[in-house]
DODOFI-541589 format. One record per residue (C-alpha): residue number from 1; residue in three letters; x, z, y; chain. Coordinates in nm, 2 decimals, decimal comma. Layout:
<atoms>
ATOM pos code     c1     c3     c2 unit
ATOM NUM  Ala      X      Z      Y    A
...
</atoms>
This chain:
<atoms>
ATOM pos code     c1     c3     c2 unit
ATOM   1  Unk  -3,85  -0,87  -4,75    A
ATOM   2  Unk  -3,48  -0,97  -4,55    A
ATOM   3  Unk  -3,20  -0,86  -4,75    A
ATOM   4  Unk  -2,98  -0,57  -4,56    A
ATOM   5  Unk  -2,67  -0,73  -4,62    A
ATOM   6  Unk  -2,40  -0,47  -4,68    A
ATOM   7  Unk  -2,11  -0,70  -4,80    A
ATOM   8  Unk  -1,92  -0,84  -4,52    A
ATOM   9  Unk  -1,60  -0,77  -4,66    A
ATOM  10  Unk  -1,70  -1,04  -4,97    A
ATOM  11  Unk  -1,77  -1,32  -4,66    A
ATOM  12  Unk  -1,98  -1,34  -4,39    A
ATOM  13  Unk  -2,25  -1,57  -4,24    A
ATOM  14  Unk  -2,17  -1,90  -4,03    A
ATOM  15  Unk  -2,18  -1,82  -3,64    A
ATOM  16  Unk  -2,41  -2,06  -3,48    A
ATOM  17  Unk  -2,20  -2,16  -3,23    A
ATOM  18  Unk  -1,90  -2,23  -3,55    A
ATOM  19  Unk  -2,16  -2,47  -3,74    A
ATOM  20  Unk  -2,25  -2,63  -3,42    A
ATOM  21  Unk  -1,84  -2,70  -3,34    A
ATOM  22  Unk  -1,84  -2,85  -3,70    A
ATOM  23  Unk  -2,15  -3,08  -3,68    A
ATOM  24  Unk  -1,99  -3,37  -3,52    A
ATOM  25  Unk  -1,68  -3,37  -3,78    A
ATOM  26  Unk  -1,97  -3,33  -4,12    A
ATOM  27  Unk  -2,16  -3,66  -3,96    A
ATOM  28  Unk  -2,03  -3,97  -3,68    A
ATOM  29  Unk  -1,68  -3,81  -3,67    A
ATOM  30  Unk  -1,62  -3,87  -4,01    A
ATOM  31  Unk  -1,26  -4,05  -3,99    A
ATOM  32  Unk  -0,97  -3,98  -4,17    A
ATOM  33  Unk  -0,67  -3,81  -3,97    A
ATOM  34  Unk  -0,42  -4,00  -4,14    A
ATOM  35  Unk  -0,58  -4,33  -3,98    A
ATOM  36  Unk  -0,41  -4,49  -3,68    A
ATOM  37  Unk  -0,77  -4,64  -3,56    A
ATOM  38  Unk  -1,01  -4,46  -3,30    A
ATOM  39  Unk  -1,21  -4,30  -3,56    A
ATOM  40  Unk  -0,89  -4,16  -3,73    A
ATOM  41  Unk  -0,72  -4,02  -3,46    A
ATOM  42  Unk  -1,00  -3,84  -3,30    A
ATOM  43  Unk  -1,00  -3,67  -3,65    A
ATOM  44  Unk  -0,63  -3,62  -3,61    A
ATOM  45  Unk  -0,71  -3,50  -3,28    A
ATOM  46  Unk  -0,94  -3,23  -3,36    A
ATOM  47  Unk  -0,70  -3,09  -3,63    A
ATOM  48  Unk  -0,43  -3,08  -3,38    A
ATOM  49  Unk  -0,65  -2,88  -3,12    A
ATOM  50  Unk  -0,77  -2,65  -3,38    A
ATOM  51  Unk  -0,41  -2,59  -3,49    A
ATOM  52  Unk  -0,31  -2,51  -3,12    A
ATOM  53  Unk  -0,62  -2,24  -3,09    A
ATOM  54  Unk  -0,53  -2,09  -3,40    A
ATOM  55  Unk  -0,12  -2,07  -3,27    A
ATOM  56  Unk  -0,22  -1,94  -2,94    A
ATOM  57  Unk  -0,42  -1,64  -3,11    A
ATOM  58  Unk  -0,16  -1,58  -3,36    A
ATOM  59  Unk   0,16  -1,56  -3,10    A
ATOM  60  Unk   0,28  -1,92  -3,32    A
ATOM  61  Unk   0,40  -2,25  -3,32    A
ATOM  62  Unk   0,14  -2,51  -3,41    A
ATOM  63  Unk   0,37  -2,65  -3,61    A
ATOM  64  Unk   0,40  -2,30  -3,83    A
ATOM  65  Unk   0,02  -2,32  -3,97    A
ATOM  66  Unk  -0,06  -2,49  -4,26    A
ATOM  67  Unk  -0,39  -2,54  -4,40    A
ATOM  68  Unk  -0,51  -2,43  -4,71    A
ATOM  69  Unk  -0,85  -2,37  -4,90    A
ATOM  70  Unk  -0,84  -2,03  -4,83    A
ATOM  71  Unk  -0,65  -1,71  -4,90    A
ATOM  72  Unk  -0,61  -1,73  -5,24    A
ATOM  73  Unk  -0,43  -2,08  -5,19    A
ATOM  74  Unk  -0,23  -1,94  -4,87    A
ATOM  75  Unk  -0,08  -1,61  -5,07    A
ATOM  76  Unk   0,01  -1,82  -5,43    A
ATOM  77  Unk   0,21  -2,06  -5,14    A
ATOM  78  Unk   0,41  -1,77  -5,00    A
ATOM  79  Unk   0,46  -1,59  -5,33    A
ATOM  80  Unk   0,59  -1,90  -5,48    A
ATOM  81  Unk   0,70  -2,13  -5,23    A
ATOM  82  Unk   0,96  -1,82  -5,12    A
ATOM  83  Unk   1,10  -1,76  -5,46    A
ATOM  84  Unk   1,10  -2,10  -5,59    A
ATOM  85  Unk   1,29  -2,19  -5,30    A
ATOM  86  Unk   1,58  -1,85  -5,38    A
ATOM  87  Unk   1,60  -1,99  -5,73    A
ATOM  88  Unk   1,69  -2,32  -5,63    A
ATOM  89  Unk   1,94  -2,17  -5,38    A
ATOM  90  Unk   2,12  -2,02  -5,70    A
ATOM  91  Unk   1,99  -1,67  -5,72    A
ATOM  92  Unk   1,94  -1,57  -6,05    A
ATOM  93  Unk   1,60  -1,42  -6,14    A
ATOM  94  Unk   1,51  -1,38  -5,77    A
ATOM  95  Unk   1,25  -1,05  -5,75    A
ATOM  96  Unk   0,93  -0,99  -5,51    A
ATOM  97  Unk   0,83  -0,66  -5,38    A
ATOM  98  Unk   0,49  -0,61  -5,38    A
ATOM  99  Unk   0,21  -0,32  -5,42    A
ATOM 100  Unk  -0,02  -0,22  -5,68    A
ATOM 101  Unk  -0,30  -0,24  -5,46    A
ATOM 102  Unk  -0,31  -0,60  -5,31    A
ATOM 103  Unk  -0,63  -0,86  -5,41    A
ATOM 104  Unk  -0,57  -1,02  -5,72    A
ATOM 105  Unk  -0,47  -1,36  -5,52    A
ATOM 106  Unk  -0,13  -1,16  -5,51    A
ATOM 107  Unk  -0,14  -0,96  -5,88    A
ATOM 108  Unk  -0,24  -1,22  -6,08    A
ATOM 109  Unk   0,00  -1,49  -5,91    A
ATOM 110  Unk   0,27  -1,21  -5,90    A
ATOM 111  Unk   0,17  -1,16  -6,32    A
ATOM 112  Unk   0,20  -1,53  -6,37    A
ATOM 113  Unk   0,57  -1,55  -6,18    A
ATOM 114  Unk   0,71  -1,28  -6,39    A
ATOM 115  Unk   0,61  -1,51  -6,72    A
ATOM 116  Unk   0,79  -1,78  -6,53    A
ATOM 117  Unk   1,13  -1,56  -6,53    A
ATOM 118  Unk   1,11  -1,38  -6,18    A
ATOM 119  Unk   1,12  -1,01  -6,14    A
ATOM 120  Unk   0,84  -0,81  -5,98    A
ATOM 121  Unk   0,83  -0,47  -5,84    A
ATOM 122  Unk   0,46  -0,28  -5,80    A
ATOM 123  Unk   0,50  -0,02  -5,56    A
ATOM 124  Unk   0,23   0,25  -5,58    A
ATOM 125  Unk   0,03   0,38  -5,31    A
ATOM 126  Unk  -0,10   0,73  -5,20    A
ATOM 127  Unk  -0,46   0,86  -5,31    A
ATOM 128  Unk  -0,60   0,73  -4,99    A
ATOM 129  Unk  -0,45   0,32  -5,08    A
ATOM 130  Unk  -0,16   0,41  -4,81    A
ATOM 131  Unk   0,15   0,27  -4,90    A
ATOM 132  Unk   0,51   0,42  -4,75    A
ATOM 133  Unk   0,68   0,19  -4,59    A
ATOM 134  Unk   1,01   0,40  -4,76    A
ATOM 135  Unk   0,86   0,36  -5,14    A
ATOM 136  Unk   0,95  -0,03  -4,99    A
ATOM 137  Unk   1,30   0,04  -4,90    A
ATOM 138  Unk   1,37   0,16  -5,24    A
ATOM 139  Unk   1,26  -0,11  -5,43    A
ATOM 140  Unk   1,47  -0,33  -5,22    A
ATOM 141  Unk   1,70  -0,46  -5,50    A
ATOM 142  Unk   2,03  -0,75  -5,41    A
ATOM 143  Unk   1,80  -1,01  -5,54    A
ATOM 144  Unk   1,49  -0,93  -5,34    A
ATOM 145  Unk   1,35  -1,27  -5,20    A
ATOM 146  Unk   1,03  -1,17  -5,04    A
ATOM 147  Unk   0,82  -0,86  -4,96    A
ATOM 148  Unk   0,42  -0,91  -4,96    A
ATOM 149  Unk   0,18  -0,58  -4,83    A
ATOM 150  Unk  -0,12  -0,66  -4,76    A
ATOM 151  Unk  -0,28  -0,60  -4,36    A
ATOM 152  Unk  -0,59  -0,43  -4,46    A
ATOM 153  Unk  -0,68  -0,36  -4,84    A
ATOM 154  Unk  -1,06  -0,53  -4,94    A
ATOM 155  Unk  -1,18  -0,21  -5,13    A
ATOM 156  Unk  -1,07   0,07  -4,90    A
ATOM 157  Unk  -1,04  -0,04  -4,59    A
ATOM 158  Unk  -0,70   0,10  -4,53    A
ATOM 159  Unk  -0,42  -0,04  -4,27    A
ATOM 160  Unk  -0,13  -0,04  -4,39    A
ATOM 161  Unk   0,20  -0,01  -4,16    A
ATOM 162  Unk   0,31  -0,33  -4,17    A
ATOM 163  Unk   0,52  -0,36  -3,90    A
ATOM 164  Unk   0,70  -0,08  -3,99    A
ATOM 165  Unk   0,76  -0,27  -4,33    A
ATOM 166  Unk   0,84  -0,59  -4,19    A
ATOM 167  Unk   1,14  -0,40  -4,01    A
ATOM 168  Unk   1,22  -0,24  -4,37    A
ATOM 169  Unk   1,28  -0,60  -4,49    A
ATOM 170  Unk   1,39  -0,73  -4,18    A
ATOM 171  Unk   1,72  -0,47  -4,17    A
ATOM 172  Unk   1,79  -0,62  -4,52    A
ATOM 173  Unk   1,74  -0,99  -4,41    A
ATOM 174  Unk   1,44  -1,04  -4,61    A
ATOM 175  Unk   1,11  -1,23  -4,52    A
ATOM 176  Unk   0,79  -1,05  -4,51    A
ATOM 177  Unk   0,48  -1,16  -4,59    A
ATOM 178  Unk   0,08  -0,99  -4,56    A
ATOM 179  Unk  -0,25  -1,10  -4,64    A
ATOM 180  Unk  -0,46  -1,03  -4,34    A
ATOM 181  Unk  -0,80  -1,14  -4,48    A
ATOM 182  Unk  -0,95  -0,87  -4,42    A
ATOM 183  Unk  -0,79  -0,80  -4,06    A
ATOM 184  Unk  -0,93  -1,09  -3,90    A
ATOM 185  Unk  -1,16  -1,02  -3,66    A
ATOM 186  Unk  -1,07  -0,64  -3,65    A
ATOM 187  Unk  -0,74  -0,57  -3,61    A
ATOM 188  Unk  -0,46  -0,77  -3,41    A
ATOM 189  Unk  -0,27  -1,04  -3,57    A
ATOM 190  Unk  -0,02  -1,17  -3,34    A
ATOM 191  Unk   0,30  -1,23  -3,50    A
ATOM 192  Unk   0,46  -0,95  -3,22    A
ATOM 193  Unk   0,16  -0,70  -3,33    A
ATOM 194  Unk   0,25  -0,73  -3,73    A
ATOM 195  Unk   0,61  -0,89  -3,76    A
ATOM 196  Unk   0,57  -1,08  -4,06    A
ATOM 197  Unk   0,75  -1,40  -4,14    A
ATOM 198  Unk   0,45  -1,57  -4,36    A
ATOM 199  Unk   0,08  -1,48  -4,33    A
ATOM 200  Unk  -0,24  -1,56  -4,50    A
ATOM 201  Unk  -0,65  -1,61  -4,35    A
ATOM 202  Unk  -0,95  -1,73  -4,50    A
ATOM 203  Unk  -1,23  -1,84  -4,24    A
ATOM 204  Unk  -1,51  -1,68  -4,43    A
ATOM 205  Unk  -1,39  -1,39  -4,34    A
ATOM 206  Unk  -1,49  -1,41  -3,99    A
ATOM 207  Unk  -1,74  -1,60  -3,97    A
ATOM 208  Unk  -1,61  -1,95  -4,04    A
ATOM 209  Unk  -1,68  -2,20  -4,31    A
ATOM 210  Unk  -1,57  -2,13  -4,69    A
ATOM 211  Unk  -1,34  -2,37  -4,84    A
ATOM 212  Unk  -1,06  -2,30  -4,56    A
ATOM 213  Unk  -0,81  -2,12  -4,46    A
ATOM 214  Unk  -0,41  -2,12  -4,40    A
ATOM 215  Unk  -0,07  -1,99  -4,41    A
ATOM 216  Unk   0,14  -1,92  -4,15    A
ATOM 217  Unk   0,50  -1,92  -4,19    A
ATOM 218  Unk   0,80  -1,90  -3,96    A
ATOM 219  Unk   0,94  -2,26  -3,88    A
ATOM 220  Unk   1,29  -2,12  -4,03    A
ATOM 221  Unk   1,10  -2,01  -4,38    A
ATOM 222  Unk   1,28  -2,21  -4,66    A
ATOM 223  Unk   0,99  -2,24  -4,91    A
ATOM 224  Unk   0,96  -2,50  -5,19    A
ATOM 225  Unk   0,60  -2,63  -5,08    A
ATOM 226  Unk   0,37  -2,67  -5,40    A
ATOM 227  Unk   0,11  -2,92  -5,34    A
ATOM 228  Unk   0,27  -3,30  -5,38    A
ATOM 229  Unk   0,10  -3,64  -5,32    A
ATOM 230  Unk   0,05  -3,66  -4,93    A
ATOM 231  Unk   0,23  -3,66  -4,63    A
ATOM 232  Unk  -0,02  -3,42  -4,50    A
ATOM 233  Unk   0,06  -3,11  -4,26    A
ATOM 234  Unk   0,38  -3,22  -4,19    A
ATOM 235  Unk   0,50  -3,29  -4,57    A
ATOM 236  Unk   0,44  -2,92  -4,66    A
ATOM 237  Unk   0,03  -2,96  -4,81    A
ATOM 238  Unk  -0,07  -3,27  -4,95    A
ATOM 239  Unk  -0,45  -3,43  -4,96    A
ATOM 240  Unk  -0,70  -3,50  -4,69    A
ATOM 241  Unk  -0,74  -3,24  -4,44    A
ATOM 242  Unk  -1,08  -3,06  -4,44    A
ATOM 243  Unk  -1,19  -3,18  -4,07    A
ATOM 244  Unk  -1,47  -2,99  -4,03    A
ATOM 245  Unk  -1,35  -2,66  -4,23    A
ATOM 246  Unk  -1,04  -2,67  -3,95    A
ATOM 247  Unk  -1,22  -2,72  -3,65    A
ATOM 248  Unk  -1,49  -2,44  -3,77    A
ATOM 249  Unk  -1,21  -2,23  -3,85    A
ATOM 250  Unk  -1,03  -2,24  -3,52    A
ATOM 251  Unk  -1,41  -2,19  -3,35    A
ATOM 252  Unk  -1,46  -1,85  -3,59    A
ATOM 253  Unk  -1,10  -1,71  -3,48    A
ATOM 254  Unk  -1,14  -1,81  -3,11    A
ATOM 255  Unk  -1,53  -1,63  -3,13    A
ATOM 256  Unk  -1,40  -1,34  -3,35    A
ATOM 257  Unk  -1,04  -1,30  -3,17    A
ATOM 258  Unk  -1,26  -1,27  -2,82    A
ATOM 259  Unk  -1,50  -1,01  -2,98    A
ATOM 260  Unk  -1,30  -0,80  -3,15    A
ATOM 261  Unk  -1,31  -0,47  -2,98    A
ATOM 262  Unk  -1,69  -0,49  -2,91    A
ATOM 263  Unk  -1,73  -0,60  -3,31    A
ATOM 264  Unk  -1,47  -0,32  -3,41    A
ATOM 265  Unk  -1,73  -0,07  -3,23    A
ATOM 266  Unk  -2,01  -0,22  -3,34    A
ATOM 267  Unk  -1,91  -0,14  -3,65    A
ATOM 268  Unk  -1,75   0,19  -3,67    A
ATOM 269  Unk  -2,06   0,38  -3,55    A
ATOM 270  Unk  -2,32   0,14  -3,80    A
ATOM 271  Unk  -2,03   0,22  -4,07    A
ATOM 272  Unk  -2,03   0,65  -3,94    A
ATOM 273  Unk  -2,41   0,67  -3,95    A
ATOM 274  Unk  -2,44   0,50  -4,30    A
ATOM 275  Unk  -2,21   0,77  -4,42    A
ATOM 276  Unk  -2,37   1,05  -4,20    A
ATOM 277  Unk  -2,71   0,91  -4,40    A
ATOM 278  Unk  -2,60   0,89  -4,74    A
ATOM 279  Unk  -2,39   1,22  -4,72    A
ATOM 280  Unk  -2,73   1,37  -4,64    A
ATOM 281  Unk  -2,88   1,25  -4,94    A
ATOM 282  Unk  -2,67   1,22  -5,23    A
ATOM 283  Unk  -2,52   1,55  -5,31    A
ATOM 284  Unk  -2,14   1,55  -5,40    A
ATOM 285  Unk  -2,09   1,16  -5,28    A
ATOM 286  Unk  -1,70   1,14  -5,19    A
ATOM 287  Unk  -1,49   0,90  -4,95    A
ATOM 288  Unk  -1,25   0,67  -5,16    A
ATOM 289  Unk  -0,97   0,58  -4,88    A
ATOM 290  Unk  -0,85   0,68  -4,59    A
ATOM 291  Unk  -1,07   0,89  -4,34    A
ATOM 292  Unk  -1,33   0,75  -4,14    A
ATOM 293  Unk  -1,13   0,82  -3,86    A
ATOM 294  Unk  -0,76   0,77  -3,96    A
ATOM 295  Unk  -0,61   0,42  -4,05    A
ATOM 296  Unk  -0,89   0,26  -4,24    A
ATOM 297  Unk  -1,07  -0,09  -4,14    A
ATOM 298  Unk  -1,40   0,05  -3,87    A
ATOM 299  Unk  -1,66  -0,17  -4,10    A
ATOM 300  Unk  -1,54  -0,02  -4,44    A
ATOM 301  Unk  -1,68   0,25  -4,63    A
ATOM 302  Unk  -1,67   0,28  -5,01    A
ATOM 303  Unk  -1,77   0,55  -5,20    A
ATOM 304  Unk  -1,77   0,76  -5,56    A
ATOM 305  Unk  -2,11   0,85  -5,70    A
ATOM 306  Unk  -2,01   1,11  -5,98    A
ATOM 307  Unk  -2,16   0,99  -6,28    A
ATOM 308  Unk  -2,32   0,65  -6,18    A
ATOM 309  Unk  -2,20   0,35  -6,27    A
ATOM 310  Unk  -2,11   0,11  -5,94    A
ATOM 311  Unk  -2,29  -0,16  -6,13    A
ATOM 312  Unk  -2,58   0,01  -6,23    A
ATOM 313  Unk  -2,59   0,12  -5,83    A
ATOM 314  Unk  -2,56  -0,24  -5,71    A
ATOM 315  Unk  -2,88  -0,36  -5,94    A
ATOM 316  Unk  -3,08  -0,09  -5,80    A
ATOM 317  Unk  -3,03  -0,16  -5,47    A
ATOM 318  Unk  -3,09  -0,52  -5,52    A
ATOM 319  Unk  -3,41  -0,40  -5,64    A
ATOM 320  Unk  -3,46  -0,22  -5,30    A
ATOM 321  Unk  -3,31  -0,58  -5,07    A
ATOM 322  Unk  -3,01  -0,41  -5,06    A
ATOM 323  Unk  -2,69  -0,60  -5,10    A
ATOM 324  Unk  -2,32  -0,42  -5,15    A
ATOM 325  Unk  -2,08  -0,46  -5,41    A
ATOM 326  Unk  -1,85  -0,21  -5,66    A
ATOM 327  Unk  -1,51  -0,36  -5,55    A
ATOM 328  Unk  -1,37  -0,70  -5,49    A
ATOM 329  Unk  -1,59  -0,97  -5,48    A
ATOM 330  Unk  -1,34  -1,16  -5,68    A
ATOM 331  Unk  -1,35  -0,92  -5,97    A
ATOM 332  Unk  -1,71  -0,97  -6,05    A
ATOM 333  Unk  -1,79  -1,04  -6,38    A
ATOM 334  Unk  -1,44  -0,88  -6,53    A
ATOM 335  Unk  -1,62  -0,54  -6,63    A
ATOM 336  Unk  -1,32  -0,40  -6,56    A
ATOM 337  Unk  -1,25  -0,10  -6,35    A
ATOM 338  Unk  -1,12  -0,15  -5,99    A
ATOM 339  Unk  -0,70  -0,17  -6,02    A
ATOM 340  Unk  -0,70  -0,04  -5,65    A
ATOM 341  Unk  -0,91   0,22  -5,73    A
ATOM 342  Unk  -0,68   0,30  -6,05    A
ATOM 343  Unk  -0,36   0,24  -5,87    A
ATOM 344  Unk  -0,49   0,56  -5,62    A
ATOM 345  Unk  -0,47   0,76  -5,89    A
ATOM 346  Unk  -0,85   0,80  -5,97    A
ATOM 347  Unk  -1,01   0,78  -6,35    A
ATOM 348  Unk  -1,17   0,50  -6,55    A
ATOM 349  Unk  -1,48   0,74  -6,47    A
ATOM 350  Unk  -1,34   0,77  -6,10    A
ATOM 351  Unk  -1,32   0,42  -6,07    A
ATOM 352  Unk  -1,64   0,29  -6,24    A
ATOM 353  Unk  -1,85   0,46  -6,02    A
ATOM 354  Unk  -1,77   0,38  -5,66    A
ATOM 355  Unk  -1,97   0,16  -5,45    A
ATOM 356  Unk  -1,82  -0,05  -5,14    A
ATOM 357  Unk  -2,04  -0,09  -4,82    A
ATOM 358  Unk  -1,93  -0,30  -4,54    A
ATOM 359  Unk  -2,07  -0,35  -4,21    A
ATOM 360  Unk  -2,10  -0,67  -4,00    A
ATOM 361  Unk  -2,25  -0,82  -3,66    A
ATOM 362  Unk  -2,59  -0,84  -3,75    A
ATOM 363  Unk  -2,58  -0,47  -3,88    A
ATOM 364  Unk  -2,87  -0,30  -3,72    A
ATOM 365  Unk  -3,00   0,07  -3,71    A
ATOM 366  Unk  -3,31  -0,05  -3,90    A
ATOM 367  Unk  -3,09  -0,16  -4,17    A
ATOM 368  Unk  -2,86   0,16  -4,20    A
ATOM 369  Unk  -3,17   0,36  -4,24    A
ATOM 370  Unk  -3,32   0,14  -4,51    A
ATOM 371  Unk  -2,98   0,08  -4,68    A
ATOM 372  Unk  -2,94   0,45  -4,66    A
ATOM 373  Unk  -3,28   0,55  -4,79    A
ATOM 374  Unk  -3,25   0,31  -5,09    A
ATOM 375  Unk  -2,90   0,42  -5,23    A
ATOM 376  Unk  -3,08   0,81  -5,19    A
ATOM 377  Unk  -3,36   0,64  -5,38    A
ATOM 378  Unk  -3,11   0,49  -5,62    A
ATOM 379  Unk  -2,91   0,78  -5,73    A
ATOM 380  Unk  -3,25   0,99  -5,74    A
ATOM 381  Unk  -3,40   0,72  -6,04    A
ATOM 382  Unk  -3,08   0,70  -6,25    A
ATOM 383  Unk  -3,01   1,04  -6,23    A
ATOM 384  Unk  -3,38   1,10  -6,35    A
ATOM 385  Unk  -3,34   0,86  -6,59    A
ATOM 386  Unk  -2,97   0,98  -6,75    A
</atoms>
């Protein structure tokens, strides 16, 4: 039986016509971009037109993207490449303002700065993952170096102001950075639309290759660049650049940027009849996040199951060709509760037992009803069984 795949927000499959922009760059076009010969440069060549699609989308300079090996890479280069750079400019201590509900690519480099001798501020967030953009303002301290909210959280979809925080740090002449992962695709990210100084994207994400992704940051960013032993992308990244990754990345964000609106309600009504479904079926479910209808991500919904345990859920419906997940994809195998979930103010108990269901381009009705008709099936057996 096909898998009803419910987990777009953990990646997404290769578009067809992406894999096909790749091909040529994973066989004949297999030169290196640092090479001056033919086969070299039209490697080189490819990067640079990939680097100008990406620009264009983003309201950029080329010369403003760097390429990473994902998100992960992009948001540890912003968070330390910003404050490295304000300690080496003589500020003692220099301190990052962040939230308590970004991915773990931010908390656990964030974590690992503070051992280093920086200073960190978590700001909480609302029960429905909002954060307020005046909560930002006040943890604003003299030695504030950079500010990093994320776009659109992973677990519960929500959108987060981040143009309104970007002037919060802006008035007080500090750079802004957001991880828009989960944006891409859904939600504008022109630098005009968000107003932040550095951003990060992973390709996956939307429908491009794994392994690739980059950060954008303003040409005027002073950041102590962490990756040595290459001249690569312009001095700031070195090693090899991933060809094909790029060019398949720049093909996903050029597919996904021209979508966008169709895709966004595509899946808002998949992501609303799931929810009208399950409702149905599983008495005293509950929305964690925003409102379906308020300023939440239109393929996210993730939900609390009193009593059932997320992971318990998840093997069910694996059972049933089902696949979702219980939080980040990047948490899995921690056994620990979600800390967005936590930060919201919800229980261990809370916490433990919320599912995550996320919608993509193949969605189909067939599949809302069968996904739907499984998780009723899967609360029904381990209630029974409790």
């Amino acid at each position: 039986m096909t898998t009803t795949y419910l987990d777009y927000a953990a990646t997404t499959p290769l578009s067809p016509s992406v894999l096909a922009a790749m091909m040529p760059y994973l066989g004949p076009e297999f030169g290196n971009p640092s090479s001056i010969y033919q086969i070299g440069q039209s490697a080189r060549f490819a990067v640079d037109r990939a680097r100008a699609s990406i620009a264009e989308i983003l309201g950029v300079e080329p010369a403003e993207i760097t390429f990473t090996s994902g998100s992960t890479e992009a948001d540890n280069l912003a968070l330390s490449g910003v404050l490295w750079a304000a300690r080496k400019r003589g500020i003692e201590r220099p301190h990052l303002v962040t939230t308590s509900i970004e991915h773990s690519a931010i908390m656990e480099q964030a974590t690992w700065l503070e051992s280093v001798g920086f200073d960190v501020t978590y700001v909480g967030s609302s029960r429905e993952g909002m954060i307020d953009p005046a909560d930002i303002a006040d943890a604003i301290t003299s030695r504030t170096a950079l500010i990093s909210v994320m776009y659109a959280n992973n677990e519960v979809g929500s959108i987060q102001p981040v143009i309104e925080i970007a002037a919060v740090a802006h008035d007080r002449g500090i750079s802004f950075h957001t991880d828009a992962t989960q944006a891409a695709g859904l939600l504008p990210l022109d630098r005009e639309s968000i107003g932040a100084d550095l951003l990060s994207l992973s390709a996956h994400k939307f429908y491009g290759p794994k392994g690739v992704g980059a950060l954008v940051a303003r040409r005027d960013m002073v950041i102590d660049w962490q990756q040595h032993g290459g001249g690569q992308e312009g001095g700031r990244r070195g090693g090899t650049e991933n060809v094909a990754g790029i060019v398949g990345m720049a093909a996903a964000l050029v597919e996904a940027e021209s979508l966008r609106s169709a895709y966004a309600d595509h899946c808002r009504a998949h992501r609303d009849q799931l929810w009208t479904l399950v409702r149905e079926k599983v008495p005293g479910i509950a929305i964690n996040g925003p409102a379906l209808d308020g300023a939440r991500l239109p393929n996210n919904l993730n939900v609390r199951l009193p009593g059932i345990q997320g992971e318990t859920m998840l093997v069910n419906l694996d059972l049933e060709d089902v696949a979702a997940s219980a939080g980040s994809a990047c948490s899995v195998g921690k056994n620990e509760p979600s800390h967005v979930l936590l930060a919201m103010g919800q229980s261990v108990g809370e916490a433990r037992s919320s599912l995550r269901l996320t919608v993509g381009r193949a969605t189909s009705e067939s599949e809302i009803l069968h996904a739907a008709l499984a998780i009723g099936h899967a609360v029904e057996r381990i209630r029974l069984l409790r």
